[in-house]
C-alpha positions as MATLAB code, in Angstrom:
seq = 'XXXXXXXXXXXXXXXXXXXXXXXXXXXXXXXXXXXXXXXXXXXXXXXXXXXXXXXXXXXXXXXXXXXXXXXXXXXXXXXXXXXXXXXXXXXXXXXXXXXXXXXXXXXXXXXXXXXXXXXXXXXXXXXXXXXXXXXXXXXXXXXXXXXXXXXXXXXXXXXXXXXXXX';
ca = [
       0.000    0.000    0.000;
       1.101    3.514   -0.771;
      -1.504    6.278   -0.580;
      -4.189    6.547    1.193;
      -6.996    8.846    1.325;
      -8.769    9.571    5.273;
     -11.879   11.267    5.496;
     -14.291   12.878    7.939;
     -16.954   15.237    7.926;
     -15.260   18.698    7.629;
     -11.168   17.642    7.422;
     -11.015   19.305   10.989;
     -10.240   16.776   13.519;
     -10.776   12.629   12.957;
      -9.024   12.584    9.663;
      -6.380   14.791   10.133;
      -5.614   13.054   13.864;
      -5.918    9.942   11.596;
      -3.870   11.159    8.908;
      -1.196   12.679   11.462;
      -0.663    9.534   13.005;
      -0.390    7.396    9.980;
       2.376    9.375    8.560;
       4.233    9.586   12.125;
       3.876    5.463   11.596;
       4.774    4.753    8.536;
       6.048    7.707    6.653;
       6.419    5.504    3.244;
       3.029    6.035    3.310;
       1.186    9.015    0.640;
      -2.086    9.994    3.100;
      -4.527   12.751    1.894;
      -7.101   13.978    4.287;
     -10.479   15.473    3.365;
     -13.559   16.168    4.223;
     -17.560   14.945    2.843;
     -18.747   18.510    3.782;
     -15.724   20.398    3.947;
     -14.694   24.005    3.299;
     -11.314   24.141    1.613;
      -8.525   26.176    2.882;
      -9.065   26.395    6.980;
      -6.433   25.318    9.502;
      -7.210   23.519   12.543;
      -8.589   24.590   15.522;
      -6.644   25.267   18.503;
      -8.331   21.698   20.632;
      -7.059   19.634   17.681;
      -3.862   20.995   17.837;
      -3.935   20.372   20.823;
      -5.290   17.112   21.236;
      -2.486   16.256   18.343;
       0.055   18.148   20.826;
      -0.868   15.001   23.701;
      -0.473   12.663   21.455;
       3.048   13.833   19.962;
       1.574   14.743   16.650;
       1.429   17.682   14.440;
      -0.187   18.865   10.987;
       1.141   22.464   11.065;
       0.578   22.687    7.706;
      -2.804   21.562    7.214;
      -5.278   23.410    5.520;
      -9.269   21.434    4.862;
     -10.049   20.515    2.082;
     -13.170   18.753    0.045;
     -13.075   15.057   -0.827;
     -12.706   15.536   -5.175;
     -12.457   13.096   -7.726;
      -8.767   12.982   -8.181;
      -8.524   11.928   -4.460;
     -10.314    9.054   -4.733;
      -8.946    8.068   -7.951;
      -5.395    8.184   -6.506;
      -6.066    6.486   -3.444;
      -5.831    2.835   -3.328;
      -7.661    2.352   -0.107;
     -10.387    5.141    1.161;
     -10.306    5.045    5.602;
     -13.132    6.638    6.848;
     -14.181    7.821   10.071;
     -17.820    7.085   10.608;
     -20.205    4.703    8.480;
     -22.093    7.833    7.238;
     -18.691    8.542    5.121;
     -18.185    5.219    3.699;
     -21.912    6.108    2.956;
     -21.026    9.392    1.050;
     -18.238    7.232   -1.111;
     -20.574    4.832   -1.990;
     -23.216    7.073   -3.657;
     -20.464    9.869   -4.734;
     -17.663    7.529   -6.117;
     -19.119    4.088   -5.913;
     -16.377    2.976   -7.836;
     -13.925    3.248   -4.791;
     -16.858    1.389   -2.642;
     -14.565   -1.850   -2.800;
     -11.844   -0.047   -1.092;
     -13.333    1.761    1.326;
     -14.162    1.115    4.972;
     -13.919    2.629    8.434;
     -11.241    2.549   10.531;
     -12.876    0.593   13.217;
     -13.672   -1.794   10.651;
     -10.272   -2.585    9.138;
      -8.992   -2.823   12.699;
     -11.598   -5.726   13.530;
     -11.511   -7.422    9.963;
      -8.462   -6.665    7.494;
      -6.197  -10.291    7.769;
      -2.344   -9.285    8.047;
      -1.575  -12.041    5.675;
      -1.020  -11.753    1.659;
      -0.790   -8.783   -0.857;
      -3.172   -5.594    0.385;
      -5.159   -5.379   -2.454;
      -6.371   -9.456   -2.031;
      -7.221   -8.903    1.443;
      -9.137   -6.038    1.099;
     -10.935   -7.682   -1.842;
     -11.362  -10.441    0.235;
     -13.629   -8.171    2.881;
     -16.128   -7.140    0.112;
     -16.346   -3.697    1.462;
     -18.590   -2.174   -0.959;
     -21.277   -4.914    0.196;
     -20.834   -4.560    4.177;
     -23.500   -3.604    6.166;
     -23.028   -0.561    8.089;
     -22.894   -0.448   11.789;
     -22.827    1.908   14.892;
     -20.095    0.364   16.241;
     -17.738    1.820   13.138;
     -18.609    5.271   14.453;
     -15.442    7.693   15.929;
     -17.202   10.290   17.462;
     -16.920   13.512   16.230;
     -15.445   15.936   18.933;
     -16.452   19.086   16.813;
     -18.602   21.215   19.004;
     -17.153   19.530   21.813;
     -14.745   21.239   24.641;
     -10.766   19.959   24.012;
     -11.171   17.481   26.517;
     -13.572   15.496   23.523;
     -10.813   16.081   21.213;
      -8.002   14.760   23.180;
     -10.004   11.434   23.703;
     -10.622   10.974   20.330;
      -7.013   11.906   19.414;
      -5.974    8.885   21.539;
      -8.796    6.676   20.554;
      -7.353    7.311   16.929;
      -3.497    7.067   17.621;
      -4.659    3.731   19.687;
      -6.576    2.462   16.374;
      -4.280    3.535   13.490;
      -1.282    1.281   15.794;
      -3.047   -1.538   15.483;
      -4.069   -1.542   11.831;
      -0.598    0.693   10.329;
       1.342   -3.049   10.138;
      -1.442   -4.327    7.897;
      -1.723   -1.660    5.805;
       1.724   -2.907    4.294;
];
């Protein structure tokens, strides 16, 4: 594997923790963050800095941005943070369906065994059934206290799945 696209809602907080802590992990990796309702060109707040701060990350640079065509196309597996994303890929690109799951998901389900692209194949993504379980919460709204959980829950997620994303 060698690019990956993250998504979340607005490209604020779950995907760019996600996204941060990825390319701490395994900086082979190409990661692209965006957003399903996104508004291009804003930095992150302050409590996701932060949160990234207690979790020894940074994305200094990172500016939002909207989930377009080209980063689908480019992406050879889609992570998402919440069902109602893999949702949005499946009616807006549903020919990246078959590579695109949530987090929580490929954490439960991807094998560690053979090439990448077999064993996400394998999983039939673009015909699992959605659950609540898949769900990170989103901290937006929420005081930095939300964010720093989720900024661990992340980090705690993307170290058990970064080794089978090889």
């Amino acid at each position: 594997m060698t690019s990956l696209l993250v998504i979340c809602t607005g490209n604020a907080a779950r995907s760019v923790m996600a996204g941060a802590a990825l390319a701490a992990r395994e900086p082979s990796l190409t990661i692209v963050t965006a957003g399903t309702f996104s508004v291009d060109g804003q930095p992150i707040s302050w409590r996701t800095r932060e949160a990234l701060s207690r979790v020894d990350l940074s994305s200094r640079s990172h500016r939002s941005q909207q989930i377009t065509p080209d980063h689908v196309a480019a992406a050879e597996l889609v992570l998402a943070m919440a069902p109602e994303h893999v949702e949005w890929i499946r009616r807006e690109h549903p020919q990246a369906a078959h590579r695109t799951a949530t987090l929580k998901r490929l954490v439960r389900d991807l094998p560690s065994d053979g090439p990448i692209t077999e064993r996400l194949d394998g999983l039939a993504l673009h015909t699992v059934a959605l659950e609540p379980w898949e769900e990170i919460i989103d901290p937006g709204g929420g005081e930095v206290d939300d964010f720093i959980a989720c900024a661990h829950e992340v980090v705690a997620l993307v170290d058990q799945i970064v080794d089978r994303l090889r």
